[in-house]
N, C-alpha and C positions, 0 to 999 in steps of 0.2 A: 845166425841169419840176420841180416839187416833188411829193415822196411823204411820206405821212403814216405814218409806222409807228407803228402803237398797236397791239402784241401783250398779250395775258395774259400769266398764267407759267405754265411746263410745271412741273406739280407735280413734286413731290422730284429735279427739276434746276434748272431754271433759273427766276429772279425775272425778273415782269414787264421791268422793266431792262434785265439782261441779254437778255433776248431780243431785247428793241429793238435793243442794242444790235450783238448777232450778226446781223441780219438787213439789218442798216446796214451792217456789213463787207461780207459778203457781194455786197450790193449795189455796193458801192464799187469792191471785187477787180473786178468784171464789165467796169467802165468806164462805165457807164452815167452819162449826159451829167444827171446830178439833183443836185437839195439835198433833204435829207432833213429832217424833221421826226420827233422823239423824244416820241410822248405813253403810257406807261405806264398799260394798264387793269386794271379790275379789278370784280367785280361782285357784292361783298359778302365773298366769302372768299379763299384766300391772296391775296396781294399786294395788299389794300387796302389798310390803310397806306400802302405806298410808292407806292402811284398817287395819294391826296390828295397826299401829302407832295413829288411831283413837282414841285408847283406853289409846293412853299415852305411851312414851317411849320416845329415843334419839337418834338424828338422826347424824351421823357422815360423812363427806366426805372425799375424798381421790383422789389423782392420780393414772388413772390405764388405761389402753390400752382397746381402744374400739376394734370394731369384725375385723376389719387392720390393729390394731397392731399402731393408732396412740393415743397419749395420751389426756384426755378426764377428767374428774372430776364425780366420779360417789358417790349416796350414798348407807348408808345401816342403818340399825334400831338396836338397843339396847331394847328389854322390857323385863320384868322378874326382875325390880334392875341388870339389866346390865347382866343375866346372860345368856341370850338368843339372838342370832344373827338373824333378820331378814332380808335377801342378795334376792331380785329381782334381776334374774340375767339380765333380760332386759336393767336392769342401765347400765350395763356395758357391755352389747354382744346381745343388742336388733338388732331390726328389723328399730325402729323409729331414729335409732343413724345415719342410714345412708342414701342417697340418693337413688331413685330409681335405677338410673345407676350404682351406687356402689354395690349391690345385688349381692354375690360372696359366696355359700358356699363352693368353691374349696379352697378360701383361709381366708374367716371367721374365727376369733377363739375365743373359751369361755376364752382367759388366763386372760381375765379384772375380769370376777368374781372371778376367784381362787386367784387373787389378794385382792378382798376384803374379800375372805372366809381366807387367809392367816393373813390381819389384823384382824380378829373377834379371830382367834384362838391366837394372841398376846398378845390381849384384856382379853383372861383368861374366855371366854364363857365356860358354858358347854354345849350347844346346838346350834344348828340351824338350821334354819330352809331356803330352798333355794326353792323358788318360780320358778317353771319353766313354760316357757314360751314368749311369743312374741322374739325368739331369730333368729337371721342371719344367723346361722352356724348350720352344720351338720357333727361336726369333734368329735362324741364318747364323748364328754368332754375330749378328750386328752389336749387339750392347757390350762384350768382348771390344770387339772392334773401337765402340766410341769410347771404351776405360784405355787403350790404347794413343788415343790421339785424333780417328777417323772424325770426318763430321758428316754424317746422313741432314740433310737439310730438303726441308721440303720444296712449295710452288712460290711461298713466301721469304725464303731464306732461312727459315726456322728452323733448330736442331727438329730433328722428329726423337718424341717419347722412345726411351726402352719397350720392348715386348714386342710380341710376334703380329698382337692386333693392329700395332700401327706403323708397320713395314710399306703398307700400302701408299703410304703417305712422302716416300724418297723423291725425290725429284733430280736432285743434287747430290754427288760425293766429292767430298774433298778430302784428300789425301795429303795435305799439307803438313800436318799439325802432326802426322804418324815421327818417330823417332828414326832417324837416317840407319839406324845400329840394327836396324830390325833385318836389313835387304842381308845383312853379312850371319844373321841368325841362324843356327836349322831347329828347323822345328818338324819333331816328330809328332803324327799323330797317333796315337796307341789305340786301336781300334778292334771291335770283333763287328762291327756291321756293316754288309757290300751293299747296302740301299742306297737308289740314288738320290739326287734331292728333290727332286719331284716326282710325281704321278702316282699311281696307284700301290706302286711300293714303295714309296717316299717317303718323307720324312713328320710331315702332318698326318698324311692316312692311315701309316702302321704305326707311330708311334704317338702321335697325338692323343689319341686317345687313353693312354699311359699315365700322362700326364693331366688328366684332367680335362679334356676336350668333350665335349660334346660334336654329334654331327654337323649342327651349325657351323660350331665354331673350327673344326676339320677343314671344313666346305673355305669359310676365310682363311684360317692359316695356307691352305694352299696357292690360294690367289694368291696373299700378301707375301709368299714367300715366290711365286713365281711372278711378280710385279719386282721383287727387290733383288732377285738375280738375274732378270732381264734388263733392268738400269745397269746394272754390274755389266753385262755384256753389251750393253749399247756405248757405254761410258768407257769403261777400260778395255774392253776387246779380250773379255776370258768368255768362255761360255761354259758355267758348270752345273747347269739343270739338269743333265742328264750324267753327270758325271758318279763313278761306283765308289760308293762306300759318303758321296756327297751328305748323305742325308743321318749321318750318325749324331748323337746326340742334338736331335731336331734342327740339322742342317748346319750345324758346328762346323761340321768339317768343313764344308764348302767352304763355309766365311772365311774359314782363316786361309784355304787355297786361294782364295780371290786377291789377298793383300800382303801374305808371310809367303816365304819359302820354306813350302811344307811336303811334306811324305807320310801317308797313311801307311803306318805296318800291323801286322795281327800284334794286340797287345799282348798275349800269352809267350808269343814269342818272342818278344823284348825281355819278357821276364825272364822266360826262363833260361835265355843266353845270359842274362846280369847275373842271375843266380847261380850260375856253370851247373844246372839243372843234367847236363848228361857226363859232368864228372860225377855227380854223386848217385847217376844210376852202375857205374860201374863194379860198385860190389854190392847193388843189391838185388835181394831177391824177388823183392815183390814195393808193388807204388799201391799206396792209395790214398785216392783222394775225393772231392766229395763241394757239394755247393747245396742251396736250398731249395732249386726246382730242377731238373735235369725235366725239357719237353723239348717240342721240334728244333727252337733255337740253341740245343745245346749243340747238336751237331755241324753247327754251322761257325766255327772259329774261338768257340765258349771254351774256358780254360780246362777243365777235366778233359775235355776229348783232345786238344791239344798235349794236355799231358801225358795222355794213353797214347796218342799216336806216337808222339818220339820215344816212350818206354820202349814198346811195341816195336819200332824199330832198329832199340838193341836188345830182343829176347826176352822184355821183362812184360808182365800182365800185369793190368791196372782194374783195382777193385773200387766199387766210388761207393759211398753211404751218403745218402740225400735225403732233405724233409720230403720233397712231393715227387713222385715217379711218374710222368705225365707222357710217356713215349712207349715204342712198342719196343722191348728190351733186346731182340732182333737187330735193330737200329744203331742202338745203344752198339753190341755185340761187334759189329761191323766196323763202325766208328772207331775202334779199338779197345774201348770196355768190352774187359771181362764178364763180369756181373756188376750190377747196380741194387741196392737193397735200398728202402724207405727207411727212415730211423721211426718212424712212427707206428709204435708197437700194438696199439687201442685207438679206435674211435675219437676223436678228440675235436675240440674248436681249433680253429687256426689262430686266434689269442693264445690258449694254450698251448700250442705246439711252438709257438713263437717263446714264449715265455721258458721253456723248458726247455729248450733247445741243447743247452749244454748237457743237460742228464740224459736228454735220448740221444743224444750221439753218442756219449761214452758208452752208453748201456750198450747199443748197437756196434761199440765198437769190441765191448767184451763179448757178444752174440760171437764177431764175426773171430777172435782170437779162440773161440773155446774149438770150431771149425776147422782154423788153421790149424792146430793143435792134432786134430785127426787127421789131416795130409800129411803134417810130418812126420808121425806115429805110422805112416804106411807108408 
């Protein structure tokens, strides 16, 4: 029997990888009469990178300004023979870069990945591919933008500041300064969220708060971000306020629709066509996979359910093991998981569970081989 383990990663524990790989002990400790297959997901945010890069590519690093603007070492991916950029922008304008206290999307900025998107385009790519997701900021991608070449200039002619607080502040774009190489570019956006970029399911008012927002500051981010895409539409003649999926990593996507040639696709499914994810369901018996919250948003383009749906529609049942089980398992069920189990065995703090992460997954992973073990005996 072979099993296909394709887990995400449990944020601020474990990488995609490693999960696989704890859930592959686990399995193993059981005795369970299997060969296991190692496929690493990911669906736009943490652990992109390392789920292309599973399949082989090359990994480059760089100096480039994390989400305040101080400098930081971030990477990015090469696959395709070099021709293809894979840029998580979490490396460089994540959530994990900084401290809780630090949590500021007034003054957050995307300009570390437009940094790394600026060296891929050096590099001579013809594509890439930009994972959005686990980000700090909520500033349009404008500071993306000005690590690019844009220039946001206020009433004065003044650059305006990085950050989402001082969007308000445009007056002026100039597109001068952008690199001619960019119109011939494609740029993929890898995405799991249909929000648009404004309004009440937008990108300040469901995600803002993620990042550190207060209702105030919510209240401003919304203005500042529909003050900076209404100059965009009075200026260049696009109009992407109300545009779907605009508002993924605090209005990321939009920005880069506004200036690149670009295309949102479900990140899950980028991956798992790079990864030939439905060759290697073909001899097997069973998938499981696994992330660190499965709630309402897992149903909605989150990698495990994407990986149970296309099981699911070759035959195969997808069993997931997660830190926190936050949905009615019904849901879950529908979606294409099989069953969903907690790896969390006892009562515990969420430090702890965090900390441990690798032993309760394996452990949960032997739980779930001792199981299998009695389906196949029957």
């Amino acid at each position: 029997m072979k099993i296909l383990i394709a887990s995400g990663a449990f944020k601020q524990s474990l990488t995609a990888a490693e999960a696989c790989a704890a859930i592959q002990r686990g399995l193993e400790q059981s005795g369970l009469d299997a060969r296991f297959e190692i496929l690493p997901i990911a669906d736009g945010g943490n652990g992109t990178l390392d789920a292309f890069l599973s399949a082989g590519g090359e990994v480059l690093s760089l100096n480039v300004k994390d989400p305040l603007m101080r400098p930081i070492r971030a990477e990015y991916g090469l696959v395709d023979e070099g021709k293809t950029a894979i840029i998580e922008m979490a490396r460089a304008s994540g959530l994990e870069l900084l401290q809780p206290q630090e949590l500021n999307p007034m003054i957050a900025s995307t300009f570390g990945t437009g940094q790394l998107m600026a060296d891929a385009l050096q590099r001579g790519v013809e594509r890439i591919i930009i994972g959005l997701g686990g980000s700090a900021t909520v500033d349009g991608g404008m500071g993306c933008m000005q690590a690019l070449g844009l220039r946001l200039l206020d009433a004065d002619g003044r650059d305006v500041r990085p950050g989402g607080g001082y969007l308000a502040g445009i007056s002026r774009i100039d597109r001068s300064g952008l690199d001619p190489r960019w119109r011939d570019l494609d740029i993929v956006i890898a995405s799991d969220v249909e929000n648009p970029t404004l309004g009440d399911k937008g990108a300040a008012r469901i995600f803002g708060p993620q990042k550190g927002a207060d209702a105030a500051m919510v209240d401003t981010l919304e203005r500042n971000l529909s003050h900076c895409f209404t100059v965009i539409h009075e200026q260049l003649g696009i109009d992407l306020r109300a545009v779907r999926g605009g508002g993924a990593a605090g209005a990321f996507a939009a920005g880069l629709m506004a200036f690149l040639s670009c295309e949102i696709v479900s990140g899950i499914d980028l991956v798992l066509a790079h990864n030939r994810f439905v060759e290697q369901l073909k001899d097997s018996a069973l998938v499981i996979t696994g992330e660190g919250q499965m709630d309402s948003q897992t149903i909605d383009g989150k990698g495990p359910v994407g990986v149970a749906q296309l099981a699911r529609k070759h035959g195969l049942p997808t069993i997931a093991l997660v830190g926190g089980l936050n949905i009615d398992d019904s849901l879950l069920h529908e979606a294409g998981i099989q069953a969903a189990f907690s790896i969390v065995d006892k009562p515990m703090r969420l430090e702890d569970a965090l900390e441990n992460a690798e032993d309760l997954l394996r452990r949960a992973a032997l739980r779930l081989g001792y199981v299998l073990q009695l389906h196949s005996a029957n």
